[in-house]
py3Dmol code that shows the C-alpha trace and the ligand (Angstrom):
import py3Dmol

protein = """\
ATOM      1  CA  UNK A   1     -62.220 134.430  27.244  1.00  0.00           C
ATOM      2  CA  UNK A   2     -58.407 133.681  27.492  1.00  0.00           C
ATOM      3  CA  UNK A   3     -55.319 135.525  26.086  1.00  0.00           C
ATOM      4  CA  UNK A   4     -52.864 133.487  25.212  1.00  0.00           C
ATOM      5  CA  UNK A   5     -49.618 134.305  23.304  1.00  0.00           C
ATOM      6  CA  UNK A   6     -47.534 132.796  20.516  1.00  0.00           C
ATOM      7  CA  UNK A   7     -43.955 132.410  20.982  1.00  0.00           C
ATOM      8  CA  UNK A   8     -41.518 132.199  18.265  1.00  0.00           C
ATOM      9  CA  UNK A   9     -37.908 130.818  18.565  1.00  0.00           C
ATOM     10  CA  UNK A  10     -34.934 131.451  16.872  1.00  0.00           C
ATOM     11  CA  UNK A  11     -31.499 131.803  16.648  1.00  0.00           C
ATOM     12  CA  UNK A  12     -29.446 135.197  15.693  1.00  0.00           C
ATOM     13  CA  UNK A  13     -25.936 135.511  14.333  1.00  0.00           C
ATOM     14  CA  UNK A  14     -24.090 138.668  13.997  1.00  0.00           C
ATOM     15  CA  UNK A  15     -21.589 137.288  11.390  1.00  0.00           C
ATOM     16  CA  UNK A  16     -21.929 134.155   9.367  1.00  0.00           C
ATOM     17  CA  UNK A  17     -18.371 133.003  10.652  1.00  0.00           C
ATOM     18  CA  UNK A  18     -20.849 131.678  14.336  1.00  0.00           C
ATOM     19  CA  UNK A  19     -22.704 129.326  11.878  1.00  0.00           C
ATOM     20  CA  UNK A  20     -22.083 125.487  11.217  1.00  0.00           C
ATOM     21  CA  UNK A  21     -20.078 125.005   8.038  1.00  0.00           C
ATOM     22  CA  UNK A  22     -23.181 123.410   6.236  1.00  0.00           C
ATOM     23  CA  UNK A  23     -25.050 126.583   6.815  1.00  0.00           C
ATOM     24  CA  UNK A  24     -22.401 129.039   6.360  1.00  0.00           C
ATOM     25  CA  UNK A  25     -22.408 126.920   2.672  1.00  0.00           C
ATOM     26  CA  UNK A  26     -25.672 127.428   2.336  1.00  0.00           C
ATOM     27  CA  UNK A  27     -26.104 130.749   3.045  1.00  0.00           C
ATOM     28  CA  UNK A  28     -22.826 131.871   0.120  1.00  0.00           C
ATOM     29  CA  UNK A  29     -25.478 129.197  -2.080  1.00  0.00           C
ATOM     30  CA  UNK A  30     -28.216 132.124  -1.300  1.00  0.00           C
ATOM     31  CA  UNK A  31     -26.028 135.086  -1.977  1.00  0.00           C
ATOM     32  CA  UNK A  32     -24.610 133.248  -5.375  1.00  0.00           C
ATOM     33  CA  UNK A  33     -28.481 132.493  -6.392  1.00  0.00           C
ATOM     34  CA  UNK A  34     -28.736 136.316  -6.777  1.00  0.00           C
ATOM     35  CA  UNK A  35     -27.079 136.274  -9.859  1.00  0.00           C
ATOM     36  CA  UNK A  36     -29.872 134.744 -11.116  1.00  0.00           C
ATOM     37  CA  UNK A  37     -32.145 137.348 -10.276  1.00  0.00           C
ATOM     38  CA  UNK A  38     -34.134 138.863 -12.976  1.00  0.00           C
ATOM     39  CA  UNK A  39     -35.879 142.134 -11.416  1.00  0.00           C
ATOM     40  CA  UNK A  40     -35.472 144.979 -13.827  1.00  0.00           C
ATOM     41  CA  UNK A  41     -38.821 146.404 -12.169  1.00  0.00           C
ATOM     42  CA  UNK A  42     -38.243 145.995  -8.832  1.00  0.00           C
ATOM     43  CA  UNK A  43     -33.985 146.199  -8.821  1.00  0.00           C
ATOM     44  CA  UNK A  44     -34.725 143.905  -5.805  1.00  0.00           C
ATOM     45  CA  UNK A  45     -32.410 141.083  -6.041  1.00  0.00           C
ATOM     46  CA  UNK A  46     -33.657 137.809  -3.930  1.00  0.00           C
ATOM     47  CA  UNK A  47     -31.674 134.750  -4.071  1.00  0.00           C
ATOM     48  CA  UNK A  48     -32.294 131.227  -2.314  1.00  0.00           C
ATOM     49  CA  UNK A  49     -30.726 128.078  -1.593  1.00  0.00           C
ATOM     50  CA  UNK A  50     -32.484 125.001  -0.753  1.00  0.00           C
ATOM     51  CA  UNK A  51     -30.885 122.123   0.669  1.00  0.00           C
ATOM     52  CA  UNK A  52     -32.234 118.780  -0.005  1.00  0.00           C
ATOM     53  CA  UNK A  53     -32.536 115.520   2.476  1.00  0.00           C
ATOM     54  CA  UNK A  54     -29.520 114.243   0.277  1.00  0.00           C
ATOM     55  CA  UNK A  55     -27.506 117.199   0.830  1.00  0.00           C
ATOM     56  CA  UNK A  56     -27.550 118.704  -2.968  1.00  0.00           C
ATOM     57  CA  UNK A  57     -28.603 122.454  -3.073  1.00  0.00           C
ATOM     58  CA  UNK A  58     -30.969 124.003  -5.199  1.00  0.00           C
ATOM     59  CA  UNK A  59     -30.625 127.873  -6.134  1.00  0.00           C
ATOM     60  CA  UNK A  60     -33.226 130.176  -7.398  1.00  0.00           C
ATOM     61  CA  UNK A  61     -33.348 133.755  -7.756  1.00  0.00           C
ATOM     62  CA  UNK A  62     -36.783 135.894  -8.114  1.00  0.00           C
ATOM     63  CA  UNK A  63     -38.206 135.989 -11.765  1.00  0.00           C
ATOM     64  CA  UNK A  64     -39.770 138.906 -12.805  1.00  0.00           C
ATOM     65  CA  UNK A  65     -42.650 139.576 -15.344  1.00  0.00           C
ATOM     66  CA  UNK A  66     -43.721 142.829 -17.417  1.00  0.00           C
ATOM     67  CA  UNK A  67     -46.975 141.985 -16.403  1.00  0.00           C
ATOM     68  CA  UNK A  68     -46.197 142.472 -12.918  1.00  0.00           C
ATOM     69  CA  UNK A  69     -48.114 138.943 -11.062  1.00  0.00           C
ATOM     70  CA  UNK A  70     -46.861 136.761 -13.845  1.00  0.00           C
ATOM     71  CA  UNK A  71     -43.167 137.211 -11.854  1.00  0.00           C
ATOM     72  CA  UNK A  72     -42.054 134.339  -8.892  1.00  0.00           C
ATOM     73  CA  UNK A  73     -39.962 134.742  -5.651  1.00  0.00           C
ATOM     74  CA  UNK A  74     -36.902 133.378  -5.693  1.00  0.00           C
ATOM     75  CA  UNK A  75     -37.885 130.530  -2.781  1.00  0.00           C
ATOM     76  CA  UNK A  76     -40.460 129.573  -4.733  1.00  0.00           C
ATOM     77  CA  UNK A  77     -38.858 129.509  -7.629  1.00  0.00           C
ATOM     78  CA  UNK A  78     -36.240 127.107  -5.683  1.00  0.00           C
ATOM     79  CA  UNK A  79     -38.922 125.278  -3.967  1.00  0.00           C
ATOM     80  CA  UNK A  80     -40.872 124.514  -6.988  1.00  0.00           C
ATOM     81  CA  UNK A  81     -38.231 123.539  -8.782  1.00  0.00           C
ATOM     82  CA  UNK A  82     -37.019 120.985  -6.599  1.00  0.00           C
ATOM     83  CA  UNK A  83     -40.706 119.449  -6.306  1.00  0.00           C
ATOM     84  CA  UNK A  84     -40.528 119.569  -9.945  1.00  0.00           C
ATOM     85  CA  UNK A  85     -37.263 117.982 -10.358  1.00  0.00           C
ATOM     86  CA  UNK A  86     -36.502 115.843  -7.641  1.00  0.00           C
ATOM     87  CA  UNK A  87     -40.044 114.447  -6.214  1.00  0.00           C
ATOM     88  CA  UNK A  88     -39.998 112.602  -3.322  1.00  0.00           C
ATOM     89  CA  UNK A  89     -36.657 114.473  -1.454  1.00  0.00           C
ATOM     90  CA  UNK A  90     -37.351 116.230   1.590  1.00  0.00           C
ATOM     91  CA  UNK A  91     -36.628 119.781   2.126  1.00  0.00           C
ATOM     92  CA  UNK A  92     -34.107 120.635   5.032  1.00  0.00           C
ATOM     93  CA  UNK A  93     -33.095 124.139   5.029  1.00  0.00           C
ATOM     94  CA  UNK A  94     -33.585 127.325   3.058  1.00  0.00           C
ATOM     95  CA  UNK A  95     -31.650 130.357   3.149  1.00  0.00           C
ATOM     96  CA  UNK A  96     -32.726 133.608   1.769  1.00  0.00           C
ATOM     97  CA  UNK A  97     -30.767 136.834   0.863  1.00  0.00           C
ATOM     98  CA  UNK A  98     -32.176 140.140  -0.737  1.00  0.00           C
ATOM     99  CA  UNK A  99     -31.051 143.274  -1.630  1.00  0.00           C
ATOM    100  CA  UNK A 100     -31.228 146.636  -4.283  1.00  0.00           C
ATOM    101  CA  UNK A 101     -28.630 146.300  -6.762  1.00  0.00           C
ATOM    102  CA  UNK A 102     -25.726 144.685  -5.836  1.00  0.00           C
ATOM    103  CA  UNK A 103     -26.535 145.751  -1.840  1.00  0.00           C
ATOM    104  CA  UNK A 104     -27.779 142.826   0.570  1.00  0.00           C
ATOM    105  CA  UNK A 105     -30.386 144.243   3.200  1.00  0.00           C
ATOM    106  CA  UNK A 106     -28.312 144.866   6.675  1.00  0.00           C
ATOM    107  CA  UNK A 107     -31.405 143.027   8.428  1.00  0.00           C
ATOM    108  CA  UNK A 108     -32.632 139.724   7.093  1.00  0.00           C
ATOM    109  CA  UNK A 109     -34.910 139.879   3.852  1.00  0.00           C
ATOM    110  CA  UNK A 110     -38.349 138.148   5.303  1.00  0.00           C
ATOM    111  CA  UNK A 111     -40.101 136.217   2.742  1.00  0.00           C
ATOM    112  CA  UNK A 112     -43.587 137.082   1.567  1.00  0.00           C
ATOM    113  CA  UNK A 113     -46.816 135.365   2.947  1.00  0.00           C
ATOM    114  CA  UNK A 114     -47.470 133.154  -0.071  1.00  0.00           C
ATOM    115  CA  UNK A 115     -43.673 131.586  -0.052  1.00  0.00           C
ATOM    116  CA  UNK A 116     -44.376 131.258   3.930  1.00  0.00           C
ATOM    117  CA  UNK A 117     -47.878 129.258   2.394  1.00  0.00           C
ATOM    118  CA  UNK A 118     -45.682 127.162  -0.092  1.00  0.00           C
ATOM    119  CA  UNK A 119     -42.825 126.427   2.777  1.00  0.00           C
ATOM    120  CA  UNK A 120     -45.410 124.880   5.027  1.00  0.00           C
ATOM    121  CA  UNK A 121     -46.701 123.053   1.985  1.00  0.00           C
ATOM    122  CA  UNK A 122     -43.482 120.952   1.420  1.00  0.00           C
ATOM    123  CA  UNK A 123     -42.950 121.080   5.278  1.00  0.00           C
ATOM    124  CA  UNK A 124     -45.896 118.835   5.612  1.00  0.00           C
ATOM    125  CA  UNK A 125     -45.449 116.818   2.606  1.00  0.00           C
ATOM    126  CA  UNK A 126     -42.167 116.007   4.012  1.00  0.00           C
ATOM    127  CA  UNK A 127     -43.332 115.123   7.266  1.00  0.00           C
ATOM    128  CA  UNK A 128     -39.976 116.964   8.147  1.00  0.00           C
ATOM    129  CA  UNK A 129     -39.599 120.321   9.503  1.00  0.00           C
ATOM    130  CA  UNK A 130     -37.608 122.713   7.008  1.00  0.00           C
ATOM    131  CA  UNK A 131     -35.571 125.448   8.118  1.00  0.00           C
ATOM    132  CA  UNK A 132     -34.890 128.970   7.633  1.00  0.00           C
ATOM    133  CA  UNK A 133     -32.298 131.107   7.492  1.00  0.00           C
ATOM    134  CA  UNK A 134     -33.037 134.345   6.521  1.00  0.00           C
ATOM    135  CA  UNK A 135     -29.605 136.698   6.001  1.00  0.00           C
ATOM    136  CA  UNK A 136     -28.820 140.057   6.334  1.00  0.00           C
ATOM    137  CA  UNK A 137     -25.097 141.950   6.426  1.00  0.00           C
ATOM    138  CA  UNK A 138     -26.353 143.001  10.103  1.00  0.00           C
ATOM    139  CA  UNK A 139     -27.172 139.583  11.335  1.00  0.00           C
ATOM    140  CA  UNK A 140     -28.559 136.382  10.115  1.00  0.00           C
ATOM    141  CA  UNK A 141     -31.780 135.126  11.443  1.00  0.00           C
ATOM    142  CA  UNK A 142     -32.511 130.685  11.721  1.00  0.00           C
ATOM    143  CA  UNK A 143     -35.403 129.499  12.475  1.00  0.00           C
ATOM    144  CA  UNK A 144     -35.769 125.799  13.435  1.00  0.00           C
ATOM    145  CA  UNK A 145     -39.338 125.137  11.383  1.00  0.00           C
ATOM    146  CA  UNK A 146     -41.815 127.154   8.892  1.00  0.00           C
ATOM    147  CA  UNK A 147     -44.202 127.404  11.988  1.00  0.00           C
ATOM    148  CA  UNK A 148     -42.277 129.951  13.466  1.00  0.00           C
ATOM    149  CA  UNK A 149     -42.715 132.342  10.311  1.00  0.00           C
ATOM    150  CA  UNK A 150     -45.849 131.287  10.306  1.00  0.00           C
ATOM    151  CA  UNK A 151     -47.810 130.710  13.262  1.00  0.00           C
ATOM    152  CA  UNK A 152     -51.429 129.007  12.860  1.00  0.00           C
ATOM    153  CA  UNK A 153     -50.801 127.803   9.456  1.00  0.00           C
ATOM    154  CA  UNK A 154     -53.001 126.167   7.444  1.00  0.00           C
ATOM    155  CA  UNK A 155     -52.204 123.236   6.191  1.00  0.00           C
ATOM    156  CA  UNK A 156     -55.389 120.848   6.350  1.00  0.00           C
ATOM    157  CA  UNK A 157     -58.939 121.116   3.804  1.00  0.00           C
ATOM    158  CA  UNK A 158     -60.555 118.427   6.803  1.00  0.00           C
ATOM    159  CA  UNK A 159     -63.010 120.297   9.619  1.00  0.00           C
ATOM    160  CA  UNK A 160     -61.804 118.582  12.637  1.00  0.00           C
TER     161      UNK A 160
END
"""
ligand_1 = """\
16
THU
N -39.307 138.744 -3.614
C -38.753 137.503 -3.445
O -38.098 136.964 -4.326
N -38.976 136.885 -2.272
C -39.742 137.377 -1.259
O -40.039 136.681 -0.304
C -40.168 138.777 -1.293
C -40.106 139.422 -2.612
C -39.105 139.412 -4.894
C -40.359 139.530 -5.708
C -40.023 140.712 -6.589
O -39.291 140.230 -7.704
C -39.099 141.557 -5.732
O -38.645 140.713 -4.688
C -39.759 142.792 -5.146
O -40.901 142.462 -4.456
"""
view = py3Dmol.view(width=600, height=400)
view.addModel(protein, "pdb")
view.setStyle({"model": 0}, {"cartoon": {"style": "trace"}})
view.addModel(ligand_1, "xyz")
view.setStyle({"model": 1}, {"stick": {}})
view.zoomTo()
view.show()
């Protein structure tokens, strides 16, 4: 028997002033998405920006359904959209911002397991590690690739 331990890196900001510009653009992407939100059950407003290999940014918001499953998360309403739309271009960075209302959380919305599942997805179709950034008013959280929101992931159907 051996214990072993998993360590995750990342970086915090207290303010989104300390970020590079291309992230602090991201990141008022994210908290623009929200306006997309549709969440009359919940009131929970997520939005997300993607950015692209190319540099172009795709928004989505979270998408909500009467019948409560039929409703998407706002990454993955990003994500799929840009593996719907524009096939073939890496993902580089996504930033995600939630909140009730108008509010954004004071410490950085995490995203659910399945949008962790669909992250590593594109991470490894991309043969390019995508980044985080998950935002709150308190500080802002970036993580450098999916596997540190998700340790052990699986991402293979072969028995090696
Ligand atoms: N939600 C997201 O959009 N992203 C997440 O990662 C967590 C949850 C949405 C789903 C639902 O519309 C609302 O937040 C409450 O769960």
């Amino acid at each position: 028997m051996t214990d072993r331990r998993i360590t995750i890196d990342y970086i915090e900001y207290s303010a989104v002033g300390e970020m590079e510009p291309g992230d602090r653009e991201l990141v008022a992407a994210a908290l623009e998405a929200r306006e997309g939100s549709y969440s009359p059950y919940s009131k929970f407003r997520v939005g997300a920006a993607l950015r692209l290999a190319d540099g172009t940014i795709v928004k989505g918001a979270n998408q909500e359904n009467v019948a409560y499953p039929s409703g998407l998360c706002a990454e993955r309403t990003a994500m799929f959209w840009a593996g719907a739309n524009r096939p073939g271009v890496a993902f580089d960075t996504l930033a995600i911002v939630g909140g009730n209302g108008e509010e954004v959380c004071e410490m950085p919305a995490a995203p659910c397991g399945a949008c962790r599942q669909v992250m590593a997805e594109y991470q490894r179709l991309y043969d390019r590690p995508l980044k985080i950034i998950l935002i709150g008013t308190h500080a802002i959280y970036k993580f450098s690739k999916v596997d540190d929101i998700l340790p052990l992931i699986f991402d293979s159907l072969k028995v090696e």
